[in-house]
Steps between C-alpha positions, in 0.01 A plus 500: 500500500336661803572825630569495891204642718661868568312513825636179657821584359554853690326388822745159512806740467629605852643856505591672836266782682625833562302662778404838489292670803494875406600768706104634472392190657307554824554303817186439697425292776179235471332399816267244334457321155222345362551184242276405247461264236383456218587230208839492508608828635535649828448830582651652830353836657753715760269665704664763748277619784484863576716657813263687718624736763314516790571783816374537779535353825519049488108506568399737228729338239335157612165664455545652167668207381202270601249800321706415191245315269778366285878527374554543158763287322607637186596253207889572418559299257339176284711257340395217303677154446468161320462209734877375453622852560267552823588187610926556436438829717334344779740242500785758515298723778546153741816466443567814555340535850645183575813613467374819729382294748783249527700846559314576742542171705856503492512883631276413772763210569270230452730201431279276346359764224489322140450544144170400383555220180399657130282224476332589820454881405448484164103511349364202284484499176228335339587177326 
């Protein structure tokens, strides 16, 4: 008789997720991201550009700004996904502003504002 694969056997077995975000956790904010692939993972860089403070009167602030030979973004965090995982989260992100934008409509009192279809928003998978 042949013993069951354990592997397939504890992935086919559904148990709930319990969340935890610690209280440690940091909150920053990302002003760009950077996706790349490679096989079949994705890796996403948060990039969060610098803040600089300029004084001065509105023509020296434009002039040191445009003396500025760059702005720094600084890489807050990396995070690296499978291809189905990537492709749930994107698929969640669109639905997500979706629903933002539909709100949106209907408090600017646009009466034709509608939902977008989850076939219509959601990515393709390949077949």
């Amino acid at each position: 008789m042949q013993q069951p694969d354990m592997n397939n056997l504890v992935t086919s077995i559904p148990k709930p997720l319990k969340w935890i975000i610690p209280d440690a956790l940091t909150t920053d904010h990302a002003t760009n991201l950077i996706v790349q692939q490679q096989g079949s993972e994705f890796t996403f860089l948060f990039f969060e550009a610098e803040s600089i403070l300029f004084t001065g009167t509105q023509e020296e602030q434009l002039k040191a700004y445009q003396e500025l030979p760059e702005v720094k973004a600084k890489c807050i965090a990396k995070i690296v996904m499978s291809a189905e995982n990537a492709m749930e989260a994107a698929n969640n992100v669109i639905e997500s502003i979706n629903r933002f934008n539909l709100l949106l409509q209907v408090a600017k009192g646009q009466e034709n504002a509608r939902r977008e279809t989850h076939e219509n928003t959601e990515l393709s998978t390949p077949s």
